[in-house]
mmCIF file as gemmi writes it, N, C-alpha and C atoms, coordinates in Angstrom:
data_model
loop_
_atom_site.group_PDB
_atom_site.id
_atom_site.type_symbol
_atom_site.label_atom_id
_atom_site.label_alt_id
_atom_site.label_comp_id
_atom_site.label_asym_id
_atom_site.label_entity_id
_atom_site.label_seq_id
_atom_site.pdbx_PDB_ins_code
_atom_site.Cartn_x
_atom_site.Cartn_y
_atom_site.Cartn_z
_atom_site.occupancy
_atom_site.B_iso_or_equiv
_atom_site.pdbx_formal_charge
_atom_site.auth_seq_id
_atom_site.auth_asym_id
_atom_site.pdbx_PDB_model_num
ATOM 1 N N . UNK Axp A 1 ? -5.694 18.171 -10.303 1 0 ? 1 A 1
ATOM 2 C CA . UNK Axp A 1 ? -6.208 16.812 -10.413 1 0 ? 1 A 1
ATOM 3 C C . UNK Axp A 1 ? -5.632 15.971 -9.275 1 0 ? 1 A 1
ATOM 4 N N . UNK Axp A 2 ? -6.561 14.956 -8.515 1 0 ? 2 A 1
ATOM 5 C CA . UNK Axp A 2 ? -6.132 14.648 -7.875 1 0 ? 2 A 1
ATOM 6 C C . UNK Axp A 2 ? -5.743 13.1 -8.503 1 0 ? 2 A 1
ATOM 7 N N . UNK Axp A 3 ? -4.254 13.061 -7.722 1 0 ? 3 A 1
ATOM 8 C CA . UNK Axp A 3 ? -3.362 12.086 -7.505 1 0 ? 3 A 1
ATOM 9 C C . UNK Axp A 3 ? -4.449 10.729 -7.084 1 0 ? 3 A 1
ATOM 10 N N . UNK Axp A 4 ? -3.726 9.218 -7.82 1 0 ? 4 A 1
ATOM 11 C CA . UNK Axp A 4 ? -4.867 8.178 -7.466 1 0 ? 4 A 1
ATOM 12 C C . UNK Axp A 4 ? -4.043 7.07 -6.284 1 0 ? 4 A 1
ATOM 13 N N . UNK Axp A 5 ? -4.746 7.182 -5.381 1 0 ? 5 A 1
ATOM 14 C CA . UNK Axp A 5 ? -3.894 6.576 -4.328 1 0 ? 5 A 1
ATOM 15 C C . UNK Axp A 5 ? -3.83 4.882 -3.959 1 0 ? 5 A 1
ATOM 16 N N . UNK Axp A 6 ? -2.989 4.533 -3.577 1 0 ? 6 A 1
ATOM 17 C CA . UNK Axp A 6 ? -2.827 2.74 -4.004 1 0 ? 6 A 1
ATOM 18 C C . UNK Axp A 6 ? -2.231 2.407 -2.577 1 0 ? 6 A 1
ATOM 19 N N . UNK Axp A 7 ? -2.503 1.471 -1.845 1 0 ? 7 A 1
ATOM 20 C CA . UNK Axp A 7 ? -2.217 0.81 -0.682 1 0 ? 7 A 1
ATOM 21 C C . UNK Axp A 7 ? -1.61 0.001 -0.771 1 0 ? 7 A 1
ATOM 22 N N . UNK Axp A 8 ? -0.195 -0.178 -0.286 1 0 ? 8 A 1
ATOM 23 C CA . UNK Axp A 8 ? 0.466 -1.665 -0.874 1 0 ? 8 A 1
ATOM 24 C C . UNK Axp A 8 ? 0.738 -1.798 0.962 1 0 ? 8 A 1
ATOM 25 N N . UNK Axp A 9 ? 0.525 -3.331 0.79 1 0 ? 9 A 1
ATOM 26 C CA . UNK Axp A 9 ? 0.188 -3.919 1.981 1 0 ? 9 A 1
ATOM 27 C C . UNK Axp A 9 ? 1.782 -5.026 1.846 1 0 ? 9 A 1
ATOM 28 N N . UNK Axp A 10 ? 2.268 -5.044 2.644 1 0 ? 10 A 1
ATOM 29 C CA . UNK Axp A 10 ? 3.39 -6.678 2.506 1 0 ? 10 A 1
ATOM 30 C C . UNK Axp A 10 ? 4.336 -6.421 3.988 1 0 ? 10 A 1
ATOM 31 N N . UNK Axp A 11 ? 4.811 -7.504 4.579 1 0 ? 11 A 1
ATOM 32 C CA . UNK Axp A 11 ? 5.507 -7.116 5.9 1 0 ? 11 A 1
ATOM 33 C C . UNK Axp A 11 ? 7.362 -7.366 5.734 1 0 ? 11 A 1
ATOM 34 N N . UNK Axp A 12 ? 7.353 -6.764 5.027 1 0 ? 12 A 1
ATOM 35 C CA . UNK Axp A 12 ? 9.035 -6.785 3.821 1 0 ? 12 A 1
ATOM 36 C C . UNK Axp A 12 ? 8.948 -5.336 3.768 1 0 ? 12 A 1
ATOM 37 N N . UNK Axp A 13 ? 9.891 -4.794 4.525 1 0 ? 13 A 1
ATOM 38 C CA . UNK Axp A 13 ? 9.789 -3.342 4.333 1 0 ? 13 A 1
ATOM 39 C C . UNK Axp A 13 ? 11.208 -2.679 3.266 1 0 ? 13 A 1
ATOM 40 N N . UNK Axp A 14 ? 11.616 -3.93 2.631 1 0 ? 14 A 1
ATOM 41 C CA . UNK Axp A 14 ? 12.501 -3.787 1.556 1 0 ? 14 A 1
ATOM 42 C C . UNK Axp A 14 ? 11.541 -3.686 -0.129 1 0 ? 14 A 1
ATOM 43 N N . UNK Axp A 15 ? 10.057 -4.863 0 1 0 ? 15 A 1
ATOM 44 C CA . UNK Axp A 15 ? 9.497 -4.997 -0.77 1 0 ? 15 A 1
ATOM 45 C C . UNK Axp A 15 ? 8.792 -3.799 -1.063 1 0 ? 15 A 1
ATOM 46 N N . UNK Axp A 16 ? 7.984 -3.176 0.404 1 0 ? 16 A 1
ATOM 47 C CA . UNK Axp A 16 ? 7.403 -2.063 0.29 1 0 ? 16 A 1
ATOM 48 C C . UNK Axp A 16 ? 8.427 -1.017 -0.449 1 0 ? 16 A 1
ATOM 49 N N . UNK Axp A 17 ? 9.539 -0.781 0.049 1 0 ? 17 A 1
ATOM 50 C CA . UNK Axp A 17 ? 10.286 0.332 -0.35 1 0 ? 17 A 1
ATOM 51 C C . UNK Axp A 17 ? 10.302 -0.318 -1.602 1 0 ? 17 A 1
ATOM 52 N N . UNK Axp A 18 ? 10.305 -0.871 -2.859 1 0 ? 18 A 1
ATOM 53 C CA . UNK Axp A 18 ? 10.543 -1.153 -4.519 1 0 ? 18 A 1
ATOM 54 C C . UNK Axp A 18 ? 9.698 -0.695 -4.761 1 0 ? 18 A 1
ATOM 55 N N . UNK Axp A 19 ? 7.991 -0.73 -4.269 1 0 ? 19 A 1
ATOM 56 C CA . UNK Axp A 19 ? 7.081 -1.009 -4.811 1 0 ? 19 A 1
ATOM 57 C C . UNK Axp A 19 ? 6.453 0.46 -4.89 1 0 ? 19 A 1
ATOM 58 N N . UNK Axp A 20 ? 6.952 1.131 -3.441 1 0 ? 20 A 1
ATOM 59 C CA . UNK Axp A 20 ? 6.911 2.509 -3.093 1 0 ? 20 A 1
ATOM 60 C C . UNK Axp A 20 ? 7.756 3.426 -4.024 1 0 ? 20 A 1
ATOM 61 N N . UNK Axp A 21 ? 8.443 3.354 -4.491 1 0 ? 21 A 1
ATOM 62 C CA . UNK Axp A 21 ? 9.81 4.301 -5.453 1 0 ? 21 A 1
ATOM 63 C C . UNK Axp A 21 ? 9.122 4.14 -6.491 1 0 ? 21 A 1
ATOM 64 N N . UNK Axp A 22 ? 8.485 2.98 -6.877 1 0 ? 22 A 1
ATOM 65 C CA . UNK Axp A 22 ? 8.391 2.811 -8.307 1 0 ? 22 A 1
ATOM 66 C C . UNK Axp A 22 ? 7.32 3.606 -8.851 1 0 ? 22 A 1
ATOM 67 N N . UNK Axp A 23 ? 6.3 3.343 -7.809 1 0 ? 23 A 1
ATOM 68 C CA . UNK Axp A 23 ? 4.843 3.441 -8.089 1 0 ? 23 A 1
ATOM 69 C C . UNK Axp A 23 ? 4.7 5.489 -7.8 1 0 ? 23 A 1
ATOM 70 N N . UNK Axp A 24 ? 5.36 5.833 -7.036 1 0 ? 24 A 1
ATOM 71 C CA . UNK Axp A 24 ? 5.747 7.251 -7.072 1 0 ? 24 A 1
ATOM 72 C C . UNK Axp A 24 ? 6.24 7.814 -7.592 1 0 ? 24 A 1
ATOM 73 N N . UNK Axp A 25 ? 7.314 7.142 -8.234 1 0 ? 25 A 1
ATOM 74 C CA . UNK Axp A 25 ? 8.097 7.631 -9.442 1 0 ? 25 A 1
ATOM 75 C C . UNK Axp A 25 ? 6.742 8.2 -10.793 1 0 ? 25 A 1
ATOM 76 N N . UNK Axp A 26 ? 5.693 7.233 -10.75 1 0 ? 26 A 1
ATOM 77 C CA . UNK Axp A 26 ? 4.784 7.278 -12.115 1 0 ? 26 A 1
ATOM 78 C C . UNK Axp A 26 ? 4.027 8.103 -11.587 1 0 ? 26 A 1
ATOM 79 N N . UNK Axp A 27 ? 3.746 8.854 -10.37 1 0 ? 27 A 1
ATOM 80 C CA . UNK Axp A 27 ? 3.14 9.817 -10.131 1 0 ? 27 A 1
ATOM 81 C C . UNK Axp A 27 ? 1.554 9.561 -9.211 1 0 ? 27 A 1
ATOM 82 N N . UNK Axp A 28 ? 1.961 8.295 -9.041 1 0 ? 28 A 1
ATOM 83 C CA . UNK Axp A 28 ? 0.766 7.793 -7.659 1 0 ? 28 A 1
ATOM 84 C C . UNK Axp A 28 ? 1.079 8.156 -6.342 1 0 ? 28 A 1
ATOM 85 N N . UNK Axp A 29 ? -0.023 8.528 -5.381 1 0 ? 29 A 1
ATOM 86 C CA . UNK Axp A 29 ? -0.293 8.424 -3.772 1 0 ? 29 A 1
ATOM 87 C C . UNK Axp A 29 ? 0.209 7.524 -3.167 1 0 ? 29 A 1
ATOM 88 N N . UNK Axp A 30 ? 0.977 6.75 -2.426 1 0 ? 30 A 1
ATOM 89 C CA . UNK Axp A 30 ? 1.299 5.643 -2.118 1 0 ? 30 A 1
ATOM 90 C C . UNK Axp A 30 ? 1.422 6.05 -0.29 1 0 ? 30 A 1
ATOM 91 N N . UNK Axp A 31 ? 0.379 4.875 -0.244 1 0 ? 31 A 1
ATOM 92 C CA . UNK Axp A 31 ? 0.058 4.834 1.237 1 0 ? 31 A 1
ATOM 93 C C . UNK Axp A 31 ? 0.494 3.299 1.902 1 0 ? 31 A 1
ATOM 94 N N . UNK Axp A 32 ? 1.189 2.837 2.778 1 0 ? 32 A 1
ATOM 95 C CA . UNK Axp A 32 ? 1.345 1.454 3.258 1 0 ? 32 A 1
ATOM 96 C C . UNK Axp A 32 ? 0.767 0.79 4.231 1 0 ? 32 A 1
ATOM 97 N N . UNK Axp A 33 ? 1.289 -0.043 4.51 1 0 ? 33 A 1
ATOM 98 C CA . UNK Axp A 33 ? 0.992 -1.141 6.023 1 0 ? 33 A 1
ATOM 99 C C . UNK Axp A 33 ? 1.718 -2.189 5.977 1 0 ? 33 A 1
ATOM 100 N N . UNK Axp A 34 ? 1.74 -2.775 7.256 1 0 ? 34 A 1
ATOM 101 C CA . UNK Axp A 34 ? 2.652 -3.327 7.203 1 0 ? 34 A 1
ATOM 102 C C . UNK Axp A 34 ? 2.565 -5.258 7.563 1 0 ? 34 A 1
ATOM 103 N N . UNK Axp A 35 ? 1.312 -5.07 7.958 1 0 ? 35 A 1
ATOM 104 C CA . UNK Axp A 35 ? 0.456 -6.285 8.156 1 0 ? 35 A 1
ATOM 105 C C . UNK Axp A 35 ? -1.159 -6.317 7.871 1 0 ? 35 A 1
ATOM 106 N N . UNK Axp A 36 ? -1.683 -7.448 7.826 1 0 ? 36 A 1
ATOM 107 C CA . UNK Axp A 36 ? -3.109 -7.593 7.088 1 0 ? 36 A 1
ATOM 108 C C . UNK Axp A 36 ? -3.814 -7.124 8.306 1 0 ? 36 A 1
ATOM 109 N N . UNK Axp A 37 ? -3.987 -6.773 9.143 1 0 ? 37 A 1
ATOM 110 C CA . UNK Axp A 37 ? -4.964 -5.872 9.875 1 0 ? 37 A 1
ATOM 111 C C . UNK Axp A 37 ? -4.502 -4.362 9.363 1 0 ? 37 A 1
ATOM 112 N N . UNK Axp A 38 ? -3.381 -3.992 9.675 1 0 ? 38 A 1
ATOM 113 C CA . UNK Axp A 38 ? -3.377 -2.574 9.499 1 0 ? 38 A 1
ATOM 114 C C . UNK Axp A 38 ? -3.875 -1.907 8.301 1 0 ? 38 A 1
ATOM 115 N N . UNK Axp A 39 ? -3.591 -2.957 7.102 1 0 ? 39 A 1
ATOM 116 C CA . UNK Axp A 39 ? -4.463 -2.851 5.772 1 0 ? 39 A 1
ATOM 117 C C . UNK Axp A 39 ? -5.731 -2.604 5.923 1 0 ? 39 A 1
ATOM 118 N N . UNK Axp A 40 ? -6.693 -3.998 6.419 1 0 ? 40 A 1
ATOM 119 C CA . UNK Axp A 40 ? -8.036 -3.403 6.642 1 0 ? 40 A 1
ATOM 120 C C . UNK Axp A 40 ? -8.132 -1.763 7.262 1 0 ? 40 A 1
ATOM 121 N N . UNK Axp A 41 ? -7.494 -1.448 8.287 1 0 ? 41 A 1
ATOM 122 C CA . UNK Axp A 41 ? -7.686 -0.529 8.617 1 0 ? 41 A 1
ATOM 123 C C . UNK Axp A 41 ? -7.615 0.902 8.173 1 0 ? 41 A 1
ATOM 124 N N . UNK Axp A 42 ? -6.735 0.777 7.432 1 0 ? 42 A 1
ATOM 125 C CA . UNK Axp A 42 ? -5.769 1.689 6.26 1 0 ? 42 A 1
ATOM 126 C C . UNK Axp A 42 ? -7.212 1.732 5.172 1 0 ? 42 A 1
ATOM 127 N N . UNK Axp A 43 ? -7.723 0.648 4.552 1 0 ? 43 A 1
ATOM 128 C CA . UNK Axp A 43 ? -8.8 0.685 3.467 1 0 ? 43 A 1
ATOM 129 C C . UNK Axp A 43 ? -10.021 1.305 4.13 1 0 ? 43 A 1
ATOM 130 N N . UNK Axp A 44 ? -10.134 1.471 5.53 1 0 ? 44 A 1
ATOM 131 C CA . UNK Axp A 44 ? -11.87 1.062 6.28 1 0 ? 44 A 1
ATOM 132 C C . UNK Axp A 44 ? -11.475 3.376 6.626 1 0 ? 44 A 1
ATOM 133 N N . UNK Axp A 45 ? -9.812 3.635 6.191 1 0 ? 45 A 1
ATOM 134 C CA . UNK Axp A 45 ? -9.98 4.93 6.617 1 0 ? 45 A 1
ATOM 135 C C . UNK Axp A 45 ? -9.585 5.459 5.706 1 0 ? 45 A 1
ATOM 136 N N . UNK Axp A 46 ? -8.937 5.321 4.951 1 0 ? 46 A 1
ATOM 137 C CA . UNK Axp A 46 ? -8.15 5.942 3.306 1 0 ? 46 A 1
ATOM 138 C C . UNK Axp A 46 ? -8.943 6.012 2.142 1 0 ? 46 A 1
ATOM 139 N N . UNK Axp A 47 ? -9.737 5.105 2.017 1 0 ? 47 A 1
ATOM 140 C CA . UNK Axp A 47 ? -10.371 4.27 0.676 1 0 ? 47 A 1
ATOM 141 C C . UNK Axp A 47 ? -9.446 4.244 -0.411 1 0 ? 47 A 1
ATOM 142 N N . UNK Axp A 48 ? -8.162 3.699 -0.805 1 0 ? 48 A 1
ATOM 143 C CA . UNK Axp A 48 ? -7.589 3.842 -1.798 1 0 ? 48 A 1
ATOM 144 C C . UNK Axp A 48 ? -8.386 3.394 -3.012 1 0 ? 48 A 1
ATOM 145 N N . UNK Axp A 49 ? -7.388 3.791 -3.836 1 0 ? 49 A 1
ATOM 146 C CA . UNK Axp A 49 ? -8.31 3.068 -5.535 1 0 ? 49 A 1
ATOM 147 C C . UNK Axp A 49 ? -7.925 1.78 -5.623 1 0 ? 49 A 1
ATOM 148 N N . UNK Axp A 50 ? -6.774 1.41 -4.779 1 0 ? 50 A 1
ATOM 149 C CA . UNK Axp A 50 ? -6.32 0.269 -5.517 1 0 ? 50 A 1
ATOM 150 C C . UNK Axp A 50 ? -5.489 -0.495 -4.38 1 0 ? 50 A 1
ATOM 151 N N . UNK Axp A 51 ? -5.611 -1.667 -3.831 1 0 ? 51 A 1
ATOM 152 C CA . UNK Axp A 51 ? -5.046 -2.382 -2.732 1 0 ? 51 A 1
ATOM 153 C C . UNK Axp A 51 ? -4.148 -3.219 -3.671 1 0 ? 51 A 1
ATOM 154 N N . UNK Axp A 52 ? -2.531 -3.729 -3.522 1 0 ? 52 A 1
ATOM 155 C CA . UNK Axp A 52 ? -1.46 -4.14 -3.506 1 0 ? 52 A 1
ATOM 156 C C . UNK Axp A 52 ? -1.224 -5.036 -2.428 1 0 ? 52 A 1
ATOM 157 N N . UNK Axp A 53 ? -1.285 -6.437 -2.666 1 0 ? 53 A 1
ATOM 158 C CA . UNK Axp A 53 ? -1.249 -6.756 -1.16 1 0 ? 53 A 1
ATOM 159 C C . UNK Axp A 53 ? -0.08 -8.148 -0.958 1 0 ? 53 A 1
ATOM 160 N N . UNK Axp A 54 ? 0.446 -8.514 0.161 1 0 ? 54 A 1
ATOM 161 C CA . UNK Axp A 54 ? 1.22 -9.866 -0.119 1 0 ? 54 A 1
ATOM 162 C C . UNK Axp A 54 ? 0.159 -11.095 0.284 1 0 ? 54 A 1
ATOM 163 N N . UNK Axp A 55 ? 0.13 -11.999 -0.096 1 0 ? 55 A 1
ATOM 164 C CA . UNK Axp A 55 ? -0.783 -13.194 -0.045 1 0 ? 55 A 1
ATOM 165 C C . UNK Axp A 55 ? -0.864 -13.591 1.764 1 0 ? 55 A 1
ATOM 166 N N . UNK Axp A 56 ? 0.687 -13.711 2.04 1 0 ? 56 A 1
ATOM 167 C CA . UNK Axp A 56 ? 0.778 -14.129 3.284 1 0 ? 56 A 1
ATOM 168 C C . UNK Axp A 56 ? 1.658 -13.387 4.049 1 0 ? 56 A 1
ATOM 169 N N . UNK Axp A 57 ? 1.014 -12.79 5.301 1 0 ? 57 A 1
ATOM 170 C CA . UNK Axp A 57 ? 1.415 -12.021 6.218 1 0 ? 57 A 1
ATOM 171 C C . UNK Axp A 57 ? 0.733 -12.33 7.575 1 0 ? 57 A 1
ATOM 172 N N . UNK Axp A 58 ? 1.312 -11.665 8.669 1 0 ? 58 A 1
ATOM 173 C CA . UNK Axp A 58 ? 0.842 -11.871 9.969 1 0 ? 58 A 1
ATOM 174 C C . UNK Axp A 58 ? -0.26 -10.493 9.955 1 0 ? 58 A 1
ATOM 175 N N . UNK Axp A 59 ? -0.972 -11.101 10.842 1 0 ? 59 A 1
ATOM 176 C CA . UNK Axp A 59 ? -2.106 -10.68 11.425 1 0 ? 59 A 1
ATOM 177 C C . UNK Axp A 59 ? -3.061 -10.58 10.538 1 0 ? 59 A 1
């Protein structure tokens, strides 16, 4: 079965790492970025199930 994969987007690479441990720990895909373009880009090539994102970031 495949694993359901989730994009967490935020430019806090302390935030990413919580959000990353946690969400892997429960047995999800966890794919990142690190700013709001690389997200789009990450979604326009990954298709995750599920975008995680911070409100306000550069780019």
């Amino acid at each position: 079965m495949l694993k359901e994969k989730i994009l967490i987007a935020d430019d806090d690479p302390d935030i990413l790492d919580v959000i990353r441990i946690t969400l892997e720990s429960e047995g999800y895909e966890v794919i990142e970025a690190h700013d709001g373009k690389e997200a789009v880009d990450m979604v326009k090539k990954s298709t995750p199930d599920l975008l995680i994102t911070d409100f306000k970031m550069p780019k």
